[in-house]
Backbone bond lengths (Angstrom), bond angles and torsions (degrees), N, CA, C in turn:
res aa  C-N    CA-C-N  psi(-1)  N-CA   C-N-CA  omega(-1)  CA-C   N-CA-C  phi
1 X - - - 1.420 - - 1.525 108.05 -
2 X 1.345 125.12 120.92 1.346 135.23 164.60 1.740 115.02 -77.53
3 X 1.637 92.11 129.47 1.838 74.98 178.43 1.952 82.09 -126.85
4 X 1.611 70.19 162.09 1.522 108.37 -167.53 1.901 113.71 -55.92
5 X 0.446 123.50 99.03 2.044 109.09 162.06 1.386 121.66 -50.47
6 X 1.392 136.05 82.82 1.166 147.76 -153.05 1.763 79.78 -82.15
7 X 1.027 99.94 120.43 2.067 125.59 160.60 1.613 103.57 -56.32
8 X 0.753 136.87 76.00 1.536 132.00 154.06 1.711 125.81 -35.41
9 X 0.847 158.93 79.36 1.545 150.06 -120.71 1.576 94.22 -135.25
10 X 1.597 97.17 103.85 1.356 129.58 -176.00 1.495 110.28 -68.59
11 X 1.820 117.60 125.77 1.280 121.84 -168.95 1.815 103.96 -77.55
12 X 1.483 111.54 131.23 1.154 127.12 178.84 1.330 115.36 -90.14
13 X 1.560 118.01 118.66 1.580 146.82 -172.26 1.475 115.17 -103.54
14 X 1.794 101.97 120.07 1.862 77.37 155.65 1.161 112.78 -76.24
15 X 1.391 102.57 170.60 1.446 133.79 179.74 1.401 103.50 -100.24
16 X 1.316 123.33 112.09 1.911 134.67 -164.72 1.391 101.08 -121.94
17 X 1.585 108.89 3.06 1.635 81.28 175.33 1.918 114.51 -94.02
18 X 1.364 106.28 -18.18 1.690 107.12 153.90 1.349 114.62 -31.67
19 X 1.286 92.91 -67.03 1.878 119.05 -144.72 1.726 97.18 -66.42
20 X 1.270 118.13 -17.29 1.294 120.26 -156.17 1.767 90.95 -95.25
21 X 1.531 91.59 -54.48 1.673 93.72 179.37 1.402 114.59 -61.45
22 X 1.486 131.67 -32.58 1.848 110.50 169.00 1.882 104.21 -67.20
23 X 1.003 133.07 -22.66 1.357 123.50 176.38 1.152 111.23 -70.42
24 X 1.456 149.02 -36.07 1.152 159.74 144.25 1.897 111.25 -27.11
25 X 1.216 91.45 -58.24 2.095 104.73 -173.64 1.588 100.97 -80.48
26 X 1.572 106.14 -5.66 1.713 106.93 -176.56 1.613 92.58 -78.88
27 X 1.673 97.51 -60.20 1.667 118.29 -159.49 1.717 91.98 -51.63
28 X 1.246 121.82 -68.30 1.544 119.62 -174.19 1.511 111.25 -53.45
29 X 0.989 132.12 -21.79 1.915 142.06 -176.46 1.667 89.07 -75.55
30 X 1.367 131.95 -41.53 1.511 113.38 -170.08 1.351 106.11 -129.95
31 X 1.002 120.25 15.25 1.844 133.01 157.59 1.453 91.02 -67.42
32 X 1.426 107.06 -66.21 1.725 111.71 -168.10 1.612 125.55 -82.47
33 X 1.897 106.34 1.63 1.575 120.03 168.63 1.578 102.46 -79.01
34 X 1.531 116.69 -34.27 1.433 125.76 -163.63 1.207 119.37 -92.23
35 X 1.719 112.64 -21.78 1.473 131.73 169.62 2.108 98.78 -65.02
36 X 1.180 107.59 -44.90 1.639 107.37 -154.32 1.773 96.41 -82.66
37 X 1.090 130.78 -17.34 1.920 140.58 -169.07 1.323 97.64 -62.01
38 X 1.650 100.73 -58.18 1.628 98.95 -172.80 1.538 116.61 -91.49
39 X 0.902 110.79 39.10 1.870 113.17 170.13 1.494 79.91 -89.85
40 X 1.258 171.41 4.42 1.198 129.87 170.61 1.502 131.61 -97.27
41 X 1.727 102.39 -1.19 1.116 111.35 166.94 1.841 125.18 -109.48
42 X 1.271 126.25 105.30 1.518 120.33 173.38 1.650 123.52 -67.02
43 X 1.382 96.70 138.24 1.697 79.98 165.38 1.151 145.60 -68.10
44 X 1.232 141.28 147.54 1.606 127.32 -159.86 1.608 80.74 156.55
45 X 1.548 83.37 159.60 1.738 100.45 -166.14 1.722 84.59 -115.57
46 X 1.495 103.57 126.81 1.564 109.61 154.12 1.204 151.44 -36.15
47 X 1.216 156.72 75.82 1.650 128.05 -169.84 1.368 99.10 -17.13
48 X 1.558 102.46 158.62 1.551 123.67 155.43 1.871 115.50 -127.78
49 X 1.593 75.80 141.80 1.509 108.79 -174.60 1.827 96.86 -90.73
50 X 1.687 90.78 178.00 1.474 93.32 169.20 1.442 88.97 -137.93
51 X 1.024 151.53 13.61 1.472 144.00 136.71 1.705 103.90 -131.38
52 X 1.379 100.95 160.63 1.228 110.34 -173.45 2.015 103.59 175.72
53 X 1.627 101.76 146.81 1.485 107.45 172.67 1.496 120.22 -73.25
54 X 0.943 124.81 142.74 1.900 114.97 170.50 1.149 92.97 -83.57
55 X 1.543 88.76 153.25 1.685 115.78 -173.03 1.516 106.47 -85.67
56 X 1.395 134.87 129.46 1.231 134.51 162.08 1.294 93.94 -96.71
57 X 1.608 112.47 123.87 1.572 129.32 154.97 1.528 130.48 -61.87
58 X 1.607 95.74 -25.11 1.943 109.75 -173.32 1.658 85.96 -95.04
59 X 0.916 141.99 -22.40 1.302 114.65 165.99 1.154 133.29 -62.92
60 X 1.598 109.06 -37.46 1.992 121.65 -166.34 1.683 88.46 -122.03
61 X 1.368 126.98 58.65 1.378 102.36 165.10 1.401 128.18 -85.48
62 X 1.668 101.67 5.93 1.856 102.23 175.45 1.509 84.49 -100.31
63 X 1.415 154.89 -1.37 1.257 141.05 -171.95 1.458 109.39 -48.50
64 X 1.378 129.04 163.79 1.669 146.25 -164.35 1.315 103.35 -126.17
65 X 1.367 119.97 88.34 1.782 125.51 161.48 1.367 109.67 -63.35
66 X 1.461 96.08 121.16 1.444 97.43 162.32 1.703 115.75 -142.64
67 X 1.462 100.86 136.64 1.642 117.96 -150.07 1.765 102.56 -99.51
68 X 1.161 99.88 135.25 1.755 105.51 162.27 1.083 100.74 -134.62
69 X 1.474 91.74 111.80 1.941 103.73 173.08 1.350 102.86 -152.32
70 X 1.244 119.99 157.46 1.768 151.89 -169.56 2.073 91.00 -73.83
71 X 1.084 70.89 145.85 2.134 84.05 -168.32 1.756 94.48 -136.06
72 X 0.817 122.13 26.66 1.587 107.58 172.22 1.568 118.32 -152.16
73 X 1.742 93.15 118.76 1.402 120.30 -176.50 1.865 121.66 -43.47
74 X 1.146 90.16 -19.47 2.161 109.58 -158.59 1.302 103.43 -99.16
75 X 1.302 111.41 -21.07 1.706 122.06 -177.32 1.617 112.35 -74.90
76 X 1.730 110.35 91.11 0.932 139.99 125.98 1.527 140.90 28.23
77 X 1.340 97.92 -81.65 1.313 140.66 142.30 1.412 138.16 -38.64
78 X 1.280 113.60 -49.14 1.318 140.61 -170.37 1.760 101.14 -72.31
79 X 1.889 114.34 -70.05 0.910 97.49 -179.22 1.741 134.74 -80.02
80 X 1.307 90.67 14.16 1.576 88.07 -177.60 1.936 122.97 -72.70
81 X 1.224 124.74 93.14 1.191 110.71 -165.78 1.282 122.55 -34.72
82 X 1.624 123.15 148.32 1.629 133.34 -147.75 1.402 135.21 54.24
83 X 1.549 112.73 -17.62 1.402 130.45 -168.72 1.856 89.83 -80.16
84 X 1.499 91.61 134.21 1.845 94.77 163.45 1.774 103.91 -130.75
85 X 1.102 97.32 145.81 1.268 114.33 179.25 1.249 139.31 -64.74
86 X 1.234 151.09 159.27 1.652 117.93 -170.24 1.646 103.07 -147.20
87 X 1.412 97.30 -4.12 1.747 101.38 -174.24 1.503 110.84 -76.32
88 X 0.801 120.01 112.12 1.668 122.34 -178.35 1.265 123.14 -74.06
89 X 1.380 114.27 -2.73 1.662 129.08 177.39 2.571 90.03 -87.04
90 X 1.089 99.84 -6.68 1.564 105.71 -162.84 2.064 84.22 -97.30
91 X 0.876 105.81 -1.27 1.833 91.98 -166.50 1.108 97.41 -164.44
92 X 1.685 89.12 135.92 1.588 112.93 -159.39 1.883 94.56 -137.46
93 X 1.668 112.56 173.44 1.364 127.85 -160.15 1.633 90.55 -132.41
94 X 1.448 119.55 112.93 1.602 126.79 170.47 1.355 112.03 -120.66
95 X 1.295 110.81 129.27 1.520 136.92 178.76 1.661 98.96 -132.34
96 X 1.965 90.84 133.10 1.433 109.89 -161.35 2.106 115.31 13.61
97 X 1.419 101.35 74.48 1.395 103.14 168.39 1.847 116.87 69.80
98 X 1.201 119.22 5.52 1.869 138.39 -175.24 1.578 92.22 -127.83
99 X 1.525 90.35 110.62 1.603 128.30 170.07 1.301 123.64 -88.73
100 X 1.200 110.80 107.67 1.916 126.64 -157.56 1.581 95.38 -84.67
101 X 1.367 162.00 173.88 1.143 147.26 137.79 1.659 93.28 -109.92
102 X 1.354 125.06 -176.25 1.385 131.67 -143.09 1.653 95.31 -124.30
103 X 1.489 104.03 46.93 1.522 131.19 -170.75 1.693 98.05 -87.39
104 X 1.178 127.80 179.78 1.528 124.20 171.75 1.845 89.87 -105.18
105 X 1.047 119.76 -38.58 1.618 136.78 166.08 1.743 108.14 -38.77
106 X 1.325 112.47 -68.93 0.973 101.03 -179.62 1.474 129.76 -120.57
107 X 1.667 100.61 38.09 1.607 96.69 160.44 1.827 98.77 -121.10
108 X 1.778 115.16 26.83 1.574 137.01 155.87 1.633 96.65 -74.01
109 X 1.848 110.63 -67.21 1.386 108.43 168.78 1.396 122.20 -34.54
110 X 1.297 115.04 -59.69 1.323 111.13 -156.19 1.564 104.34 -65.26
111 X 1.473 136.11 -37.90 0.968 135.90 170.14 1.225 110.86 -46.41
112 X 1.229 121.09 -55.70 1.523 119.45 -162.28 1.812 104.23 -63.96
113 X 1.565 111.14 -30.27 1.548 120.72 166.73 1.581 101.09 -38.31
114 X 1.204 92.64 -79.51 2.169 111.85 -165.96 1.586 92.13 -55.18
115 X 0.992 146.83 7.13 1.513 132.96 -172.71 1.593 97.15 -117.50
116 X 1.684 108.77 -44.23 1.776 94.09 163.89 1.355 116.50 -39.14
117 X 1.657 89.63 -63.42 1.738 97.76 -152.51 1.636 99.62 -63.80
118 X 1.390 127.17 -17.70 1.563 99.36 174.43 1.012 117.75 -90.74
119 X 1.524 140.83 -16.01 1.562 144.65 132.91 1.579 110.86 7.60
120 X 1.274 113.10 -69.67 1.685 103.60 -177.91 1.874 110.25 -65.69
121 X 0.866 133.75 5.57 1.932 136.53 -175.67 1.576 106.83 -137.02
122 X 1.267 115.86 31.29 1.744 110.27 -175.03 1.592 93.35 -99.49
123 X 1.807 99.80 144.09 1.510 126.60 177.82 1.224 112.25 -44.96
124 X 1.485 105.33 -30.31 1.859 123.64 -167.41 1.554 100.09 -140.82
125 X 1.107 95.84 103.41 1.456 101.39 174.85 1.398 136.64 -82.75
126 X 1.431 108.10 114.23 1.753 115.66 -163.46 1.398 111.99 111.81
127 X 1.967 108.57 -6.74 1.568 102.69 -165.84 1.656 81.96 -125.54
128 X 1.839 93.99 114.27 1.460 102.34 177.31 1.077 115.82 -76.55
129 X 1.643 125.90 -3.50 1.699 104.41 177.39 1.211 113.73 -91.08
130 X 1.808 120.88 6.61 1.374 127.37 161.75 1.692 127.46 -44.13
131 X 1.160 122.13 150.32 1.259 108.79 175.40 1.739 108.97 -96.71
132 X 1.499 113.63 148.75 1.402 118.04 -172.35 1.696 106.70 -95.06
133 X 1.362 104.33 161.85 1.188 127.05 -150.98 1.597 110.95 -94.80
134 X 1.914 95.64 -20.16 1.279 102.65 -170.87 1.473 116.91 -78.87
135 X 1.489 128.74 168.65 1.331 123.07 161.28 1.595 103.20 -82.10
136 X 1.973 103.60 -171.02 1.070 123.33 -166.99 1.420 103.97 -150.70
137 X 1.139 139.12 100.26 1.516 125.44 172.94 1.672 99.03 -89.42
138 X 1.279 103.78 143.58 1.795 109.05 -178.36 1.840 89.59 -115.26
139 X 1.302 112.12 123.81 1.518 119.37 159.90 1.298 100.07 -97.80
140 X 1.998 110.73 110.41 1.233 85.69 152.41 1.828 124.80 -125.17
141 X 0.868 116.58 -169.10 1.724 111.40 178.02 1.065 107.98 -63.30
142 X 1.366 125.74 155.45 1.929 117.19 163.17 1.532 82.26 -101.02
143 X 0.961 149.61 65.78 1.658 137.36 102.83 1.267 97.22 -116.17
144 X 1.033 132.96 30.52 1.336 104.81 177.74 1.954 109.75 -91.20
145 X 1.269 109.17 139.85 1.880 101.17 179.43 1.568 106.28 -72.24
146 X 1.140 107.85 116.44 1.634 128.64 165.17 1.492 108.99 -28.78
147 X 1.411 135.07 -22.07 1.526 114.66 129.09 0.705 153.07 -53.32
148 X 1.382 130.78 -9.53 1.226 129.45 165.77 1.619 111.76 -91.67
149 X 1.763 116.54 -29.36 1.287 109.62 177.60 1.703 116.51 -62.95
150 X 1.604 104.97 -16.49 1.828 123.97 -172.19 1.220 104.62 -76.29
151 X 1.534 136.68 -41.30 1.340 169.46 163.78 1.706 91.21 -30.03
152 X 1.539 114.98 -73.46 1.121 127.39 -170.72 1.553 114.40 -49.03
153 X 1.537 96.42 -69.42 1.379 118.49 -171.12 1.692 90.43 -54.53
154 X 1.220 135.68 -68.35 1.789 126.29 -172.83 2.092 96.28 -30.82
155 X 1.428 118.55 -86.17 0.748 108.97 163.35 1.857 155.99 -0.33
156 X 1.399 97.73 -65.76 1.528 113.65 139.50 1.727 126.26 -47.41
157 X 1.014 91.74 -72.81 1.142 72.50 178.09 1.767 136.81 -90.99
158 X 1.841 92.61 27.51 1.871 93.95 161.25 0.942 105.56 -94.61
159 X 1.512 131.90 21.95 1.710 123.21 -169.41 0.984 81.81 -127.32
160 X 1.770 150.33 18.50 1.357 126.50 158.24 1.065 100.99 100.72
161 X 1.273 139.74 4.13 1.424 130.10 -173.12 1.498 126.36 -106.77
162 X 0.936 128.66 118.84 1.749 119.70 -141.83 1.400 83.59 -140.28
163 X 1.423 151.41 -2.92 1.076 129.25 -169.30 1.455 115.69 -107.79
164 X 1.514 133.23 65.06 1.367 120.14 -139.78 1.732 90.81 -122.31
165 X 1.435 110.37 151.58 1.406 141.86 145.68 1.090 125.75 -95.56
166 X 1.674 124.75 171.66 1.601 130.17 -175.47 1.652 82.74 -147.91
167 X 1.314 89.71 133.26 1.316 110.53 148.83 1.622 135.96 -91.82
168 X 1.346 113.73 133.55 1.271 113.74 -172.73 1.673 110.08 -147.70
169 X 1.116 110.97 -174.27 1.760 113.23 -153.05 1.841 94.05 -123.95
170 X 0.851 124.82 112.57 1.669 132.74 170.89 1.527 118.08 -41.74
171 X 1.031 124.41 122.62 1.734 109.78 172.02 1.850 99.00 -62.04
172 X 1.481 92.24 157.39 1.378 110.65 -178.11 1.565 110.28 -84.40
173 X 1.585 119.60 -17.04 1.304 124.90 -177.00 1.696 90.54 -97.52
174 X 1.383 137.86 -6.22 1.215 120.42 170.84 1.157 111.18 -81.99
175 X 1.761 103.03 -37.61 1.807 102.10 -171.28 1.914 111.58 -67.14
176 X 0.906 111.27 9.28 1.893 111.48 -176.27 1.312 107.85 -99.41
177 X 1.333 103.61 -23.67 1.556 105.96 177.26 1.864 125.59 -77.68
């Protein structure tokens, strides 16, 4: 008597431990796209104006933030309300998330930074003593000493960049009106 070999027919599974790991390398791919966007703004509180334009963002979205604000935790000085600071080793110049200190060294760097980035928007293209097309928003501290915002602006504009804004903070008794 011959007996049969009954086929047993094995239940077919995905396999989720792939699929799980590209969702993982997805989540870390734009955890760390969304971490790097906002390096271009530091914290620091604005001067305030009592008039001022609102900023349209869809207009200047290739625009170049650049921040002057106080970088040191130990400074004394700094938080004492009205007190402004004067140590220049205390305040530094950041473009996209790269911290200039108020060196002759590295506000050479920082120029040479703002002179890339206006490279892609020049009148004459390839000719760096052109002027660029792009804007510039300058954040700076309201303590910060108006030398250092002058510092910037010299800077700015050896990289060709002539098209600049300031940001500032609205009085709250202007906005009711």
């Amino acid at each position: 008597m011959g007996f049969k070999e009954i086929k047993v027919q094995e239940e077919v599974a995905a396999n989720l431990v792939p699929m799980i790991d590209i969702m993982f390398l997805l989540l870390l791919f734009f955890m760390l796209n969304a971490d790097m966007s906002q390096r271009d703004l530091e914290d620091m509180k604005p001067p305030v104006a009592n008039k001022a334009d609102q900023d349209k963002p869809e207009e200047n979205s290739g625009r170049i933030t650049v921040n002057v604000h106080h970088s040191s935790t130990d400074c004394g000085q700094y938080s004492v309300p009205g007190e402004m600071c004067i140590n220049k080793a205390h305040w530094f110049i950041s473009v996209q998330g790269n911290r200039y200190a108020l060196t002759e060294s590295d506000l050479g760097a920082l120029q040479k930074r703002l002179s890339a980035l206006a490279d892609a928007n020049r009148v004459k293209p390839g000719d760096k003593t052109s002027k660029s097309e792009r804007f510039v928003l300058i954040r700076g501290d309201h303590l910060a000493p108006y030398e250092h915002i002058q510092r910037s602006l010299e800077r700015i504009a050896g990289a060709g960049l002539y098209k600049t804004q300031v940001a500032v903070e609205i009085e709250k008794s202007s906005l009711a009106k």
